[in-house]
C-alpha positions as CSV (number, residue, x, y, z in Angstrom):
1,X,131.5,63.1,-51.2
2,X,132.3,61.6,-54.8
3,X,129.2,62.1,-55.9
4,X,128.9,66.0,-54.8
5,X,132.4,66.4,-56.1
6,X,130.5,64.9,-59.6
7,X,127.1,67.0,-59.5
8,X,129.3,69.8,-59.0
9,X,131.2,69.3,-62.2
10,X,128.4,68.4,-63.8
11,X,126.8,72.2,-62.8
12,X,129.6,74.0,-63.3
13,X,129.4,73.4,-67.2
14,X,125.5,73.5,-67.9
15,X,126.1,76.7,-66.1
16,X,127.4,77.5,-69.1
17,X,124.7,76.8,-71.4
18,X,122.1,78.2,-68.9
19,X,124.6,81.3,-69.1
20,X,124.7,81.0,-73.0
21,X,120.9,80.5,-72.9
22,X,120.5,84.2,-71.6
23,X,121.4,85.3,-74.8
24,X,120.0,82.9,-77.1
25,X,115.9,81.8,-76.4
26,X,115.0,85.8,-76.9
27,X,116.6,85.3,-79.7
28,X,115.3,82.4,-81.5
29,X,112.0,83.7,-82.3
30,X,113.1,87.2,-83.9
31,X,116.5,87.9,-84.9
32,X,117.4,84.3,-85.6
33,X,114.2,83.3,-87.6
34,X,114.8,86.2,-90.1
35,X,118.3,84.7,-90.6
36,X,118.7,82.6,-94.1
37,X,119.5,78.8,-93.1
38,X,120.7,76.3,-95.0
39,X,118.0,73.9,-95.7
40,X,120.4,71.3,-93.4
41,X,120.2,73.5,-90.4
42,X,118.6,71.4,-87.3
43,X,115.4,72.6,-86.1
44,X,115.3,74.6,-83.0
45,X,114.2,72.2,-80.2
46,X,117.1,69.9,-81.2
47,X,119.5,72.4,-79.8
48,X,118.8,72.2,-76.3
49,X,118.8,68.7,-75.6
50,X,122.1,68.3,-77.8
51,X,124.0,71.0,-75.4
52,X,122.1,69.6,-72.3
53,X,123.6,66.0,-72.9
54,X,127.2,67.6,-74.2
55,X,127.4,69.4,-70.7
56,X,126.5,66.6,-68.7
57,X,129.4,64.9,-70.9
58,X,131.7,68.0,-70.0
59,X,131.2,68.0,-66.3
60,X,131.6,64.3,-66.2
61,X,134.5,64.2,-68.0
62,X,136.1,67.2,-65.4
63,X,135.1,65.5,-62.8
64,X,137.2,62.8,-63.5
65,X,140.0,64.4,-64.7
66,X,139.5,66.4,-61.4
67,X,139.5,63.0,-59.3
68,X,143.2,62.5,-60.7
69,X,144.4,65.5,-59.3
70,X,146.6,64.2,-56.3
71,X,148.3,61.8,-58.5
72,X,148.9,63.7,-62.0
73,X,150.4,67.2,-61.5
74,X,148.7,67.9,-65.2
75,X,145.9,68.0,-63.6
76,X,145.7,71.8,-63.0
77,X,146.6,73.3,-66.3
78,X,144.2,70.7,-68.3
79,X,141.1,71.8,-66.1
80,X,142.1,75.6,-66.5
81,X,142.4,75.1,-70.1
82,X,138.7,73.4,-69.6
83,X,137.4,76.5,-68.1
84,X,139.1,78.3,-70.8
85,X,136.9,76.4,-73.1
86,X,133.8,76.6,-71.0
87,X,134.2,80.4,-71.3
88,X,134.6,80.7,-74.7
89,X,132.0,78.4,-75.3
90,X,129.4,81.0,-73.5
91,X,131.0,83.9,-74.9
92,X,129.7,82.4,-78.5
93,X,125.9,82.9,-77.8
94,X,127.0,86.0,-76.6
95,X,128.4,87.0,-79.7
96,X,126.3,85.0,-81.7
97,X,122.7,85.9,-80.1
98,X,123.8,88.7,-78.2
99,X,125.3,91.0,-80.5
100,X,124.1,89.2,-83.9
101,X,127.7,89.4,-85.3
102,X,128.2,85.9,-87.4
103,X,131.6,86.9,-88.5
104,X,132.9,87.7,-85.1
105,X,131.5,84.3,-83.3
106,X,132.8,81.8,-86.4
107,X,135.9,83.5,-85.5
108,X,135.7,82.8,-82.0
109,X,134.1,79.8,-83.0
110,X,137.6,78.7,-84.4
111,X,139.3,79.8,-81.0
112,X,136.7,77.6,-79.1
113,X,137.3,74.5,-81.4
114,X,140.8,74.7,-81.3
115,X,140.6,75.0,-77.2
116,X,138.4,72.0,-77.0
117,X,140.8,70.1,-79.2
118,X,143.8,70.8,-76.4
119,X,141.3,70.0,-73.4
120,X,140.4,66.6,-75.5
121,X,144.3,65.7,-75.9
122,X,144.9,66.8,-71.7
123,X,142.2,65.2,-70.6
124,X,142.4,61.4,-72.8
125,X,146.1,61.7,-71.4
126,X,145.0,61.9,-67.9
127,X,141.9,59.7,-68.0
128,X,141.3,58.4,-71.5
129,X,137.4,58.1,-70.9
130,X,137.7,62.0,-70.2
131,X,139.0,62.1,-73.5
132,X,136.3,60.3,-74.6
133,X,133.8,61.6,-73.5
134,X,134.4,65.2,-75.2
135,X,134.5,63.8,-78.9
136,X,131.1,64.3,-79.1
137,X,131.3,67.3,-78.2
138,X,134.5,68.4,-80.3
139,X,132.0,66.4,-83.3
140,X,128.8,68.8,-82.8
141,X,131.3,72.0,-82.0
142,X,132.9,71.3,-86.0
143,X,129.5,70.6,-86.9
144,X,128.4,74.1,-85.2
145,X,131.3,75.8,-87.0
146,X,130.4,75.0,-90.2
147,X,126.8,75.9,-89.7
148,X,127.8,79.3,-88.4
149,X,130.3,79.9,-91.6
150,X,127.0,78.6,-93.6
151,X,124.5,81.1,-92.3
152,X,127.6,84.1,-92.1
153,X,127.9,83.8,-95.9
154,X,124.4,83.4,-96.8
155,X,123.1,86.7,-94.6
């Protein structure tokens, strides 16, 4: 039963990116190649095995955070402040892809970063290997932000 509780968590959050993946491989070839980049900009297949790995991070991370929940009444409002997260985190490609506006998603870019900060901080208090294991992804979401602010001022 551990171990379903685990894949679930783990699903839950490359949901997201399947979710967030909707709206961005269409994308990718049209819209997004006429975009300037700066010459630092990672290529395109690097993206998906990045986000694959940061999910699998994500879900993990939940999952144990979520195994602590009969002993750490915290537990609740740092897993709903994940999902917060988790939904912000799709609602970028949405804005970003979807819609094509760059000023609207770095500024709900900032929104997400600032959420993933607080589900960092929750989660390292509950279970510090939670904690842990979202500094990548708090690393490559900073990285993201300042790639988005990059290719918003140079289109």
């Amino acid at each position: 039963m551990k171990y379903i509780r685990a894949i679930i968590s783990i699903a839950i959050a490359q949901c997201a990116g399947i979710i967030g993946s909707l709206f961005t491989s269409a994308n990718i070839p049209t819209w997004y190649a006429t975009l300037v980049r700066p010459a630092w900009n990672p290529p395109n297949w690097v993206f998906g095995p990045v986000w694959t790995t940061l999910y699998a991070l994500m879900g993990i991370a939940a999952y144990l955070v979520w195994e602590q929940r009969r002993t750490d009444g915290r537990v609740p409002f740092a897993l709903a402040t994940y999902g917060v997260q988790l939904v912000l985190n799709t609602a970028w490609s949405i804005i970003f892809f979807g819609m094509h506006n760059l000023g609207l998603a770095l500024a709900e870019l900032i929104v997400l970063d600032i959420f993933i900060v607080i589900t960092l901080v929750l989660f390292w208090r509950i279970r510090t290997v939670a904690g842990v294991l979202l500094l990548p992804y708090l690393a490559w979401s900073l990285f993201a932000t300042y790639l988005n602010y990059t290719i918003w001022m140079l289109n």
